[in-house]
N, C-alpha and C positions, 0 to 999 in steps of 0.2 A: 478284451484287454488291449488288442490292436486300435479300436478305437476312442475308447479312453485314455490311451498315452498321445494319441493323435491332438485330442483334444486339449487336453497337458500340456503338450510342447503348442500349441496355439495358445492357449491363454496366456502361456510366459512370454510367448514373442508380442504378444499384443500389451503388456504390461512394460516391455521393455520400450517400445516403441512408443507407449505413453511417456515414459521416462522422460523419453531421447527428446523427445516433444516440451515437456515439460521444459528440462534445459534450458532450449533454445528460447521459448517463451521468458523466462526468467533474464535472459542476456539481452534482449529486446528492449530490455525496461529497463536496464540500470547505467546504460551510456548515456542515455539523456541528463540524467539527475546530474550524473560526474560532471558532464561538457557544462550545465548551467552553475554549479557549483564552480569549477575554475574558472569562469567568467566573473563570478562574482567577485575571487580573491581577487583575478588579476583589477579588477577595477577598483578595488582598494585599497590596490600597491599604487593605481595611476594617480589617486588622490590622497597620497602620502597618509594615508590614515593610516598609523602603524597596531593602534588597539586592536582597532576592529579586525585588522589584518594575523593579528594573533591570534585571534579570540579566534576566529572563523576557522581557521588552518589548523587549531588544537582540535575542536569541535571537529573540523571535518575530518580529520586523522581516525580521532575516534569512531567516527560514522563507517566511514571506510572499512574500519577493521571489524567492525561490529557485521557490514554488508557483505564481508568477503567470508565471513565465520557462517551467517544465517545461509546465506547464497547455496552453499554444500548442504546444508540439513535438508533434511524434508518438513519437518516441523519445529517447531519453536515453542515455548512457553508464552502465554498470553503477557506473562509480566515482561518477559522480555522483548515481546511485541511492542508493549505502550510505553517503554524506557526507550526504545529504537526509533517510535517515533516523534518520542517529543524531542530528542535529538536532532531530528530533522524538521521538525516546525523550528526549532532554535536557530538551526541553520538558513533557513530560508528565511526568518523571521528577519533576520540581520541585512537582507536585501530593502526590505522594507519598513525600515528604520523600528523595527518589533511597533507594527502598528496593527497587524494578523492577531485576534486575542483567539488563542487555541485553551476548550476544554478536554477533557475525558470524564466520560462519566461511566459508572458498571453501576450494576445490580449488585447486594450485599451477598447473593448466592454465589458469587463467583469466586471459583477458588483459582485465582491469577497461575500459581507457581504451577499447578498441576491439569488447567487447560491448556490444551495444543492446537496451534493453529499451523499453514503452510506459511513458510515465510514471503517476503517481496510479493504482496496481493496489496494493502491496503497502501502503503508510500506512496506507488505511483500515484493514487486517486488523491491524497494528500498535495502530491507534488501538480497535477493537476489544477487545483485549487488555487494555487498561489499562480500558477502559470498563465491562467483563462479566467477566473473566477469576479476577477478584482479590478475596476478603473478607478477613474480621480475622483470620480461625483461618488464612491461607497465612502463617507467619512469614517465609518466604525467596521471594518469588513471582520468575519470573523469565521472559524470554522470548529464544528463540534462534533465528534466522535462518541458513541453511544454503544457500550455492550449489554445487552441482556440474553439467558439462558432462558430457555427451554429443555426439557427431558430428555429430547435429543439432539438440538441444534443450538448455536453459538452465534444469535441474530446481533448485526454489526452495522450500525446506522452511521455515517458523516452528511452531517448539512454545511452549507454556508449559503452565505446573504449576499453570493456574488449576481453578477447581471444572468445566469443561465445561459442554455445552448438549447438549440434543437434537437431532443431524441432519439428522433427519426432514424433507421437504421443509414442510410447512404451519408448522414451528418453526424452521427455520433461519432466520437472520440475513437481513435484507432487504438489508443491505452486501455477504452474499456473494454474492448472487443477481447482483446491480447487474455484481459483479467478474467471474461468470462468464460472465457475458454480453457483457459489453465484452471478453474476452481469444478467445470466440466470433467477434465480428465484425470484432476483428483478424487472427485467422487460426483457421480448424478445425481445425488440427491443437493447437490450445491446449488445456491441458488444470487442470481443480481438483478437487482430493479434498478431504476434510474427515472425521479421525474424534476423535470427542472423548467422553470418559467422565469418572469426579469426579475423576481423576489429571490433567487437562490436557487437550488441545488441539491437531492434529498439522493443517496444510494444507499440499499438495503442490499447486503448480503447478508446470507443465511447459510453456515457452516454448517455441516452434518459432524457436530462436536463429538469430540473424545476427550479422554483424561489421559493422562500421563500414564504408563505402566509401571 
């Protein structure tokens, strides 16, 4: 019994400390997004464009409240996943004169309101995209997001046609590192691919999906 409650009290500190992890992982990723979002109003308060300065600040408001609400859960609703992120293509869109043509596509199996997914995993890779993805010579850049299910997993594809990156673990992105790691110590059976050449840009993640209770 003595080693059994031994054991008890270490799974829960190691569960706790996955948490704690978690957390900090989550806060890592969502200062970037704000500081390139205020950048963008203040630049179009500097060029008196009063529309786009509405538009962007309503939008962003909503983004906000919508990242400060998910930020606290553990999981989210798929539907509320792909309403939060065409949010933020919409946002981002407006930096680049909505020239970014963003799809979604799912499988007919999926039932949006009652898969769960962790929140703040796929943005970053989103907000990435627009950040690195895109120069002057892509005239149609474009980026597309892809669910299909499996029996037990929730596969999550985003491609774009930006110029690519290197791989290579010492060159890849310190945001995918962050992501592969948080979807790690949400569950091991999670999984992230990444291959990317001067054609674009291809990352598979593979949830170990649940339904809503």
């Amino acid at each position: 019994n003595r080693k059994t409650k031994i054991q008890r009290e270490r799974a829960n500190l190691e569960m706790k400390v996955s948490e704690a992890k978690l957390e900090a992982l989550k806060s890592q990723m969502n200062p970037h997004f704000v500081f390139n979002s205020l950048n963008a109003i203040q630049n179009f308060v500097i060029e008196n464009d009063i529309d786009s300065s509405l538009n962007y600040m309503n939008s962003f408001a909503s983004l906000m409240r919508k990242s400060l609400d998910y930020s606290s859960r553990k999981e989210i609703s798929l539907k509320e996943e792909i309403e939060f992120l065409k949010l933020f293509v919409k946002i981002q869109n407006l930096r680049f004169g909505n020239k970014v043509e963003f799809k979604v596509q799912k499988s007919k199996d999926i039932r949006l309101s009652e898969t769960v997914i962790p929140p703040m995993i796929l943005q970053p890779i989103l907000e990435n995209c627009f950040e690195h993805a895109f120069d002057q010579e892509i005239e149609q850049p474009f980026i597309a997001i892809d669910f299909q299910v499996s029996v037990t997993s929730l596969i999550v594809t985003i491609r774009d046609n930006g110029i690519g990156f290197d791989v290579q673990p010492k060159e890849s992105s310190k945001g995918l590192k962050l992501i592969s790691e948080r979807l790690s110590l949400l569950n091991s059976k999670n999984r992230l691919s990444v291959s990317s050449n001067s054609s674009g840009t291809e990352i598979n993640i593979v949830f170990h999906a649940r339904l809503r209770e």
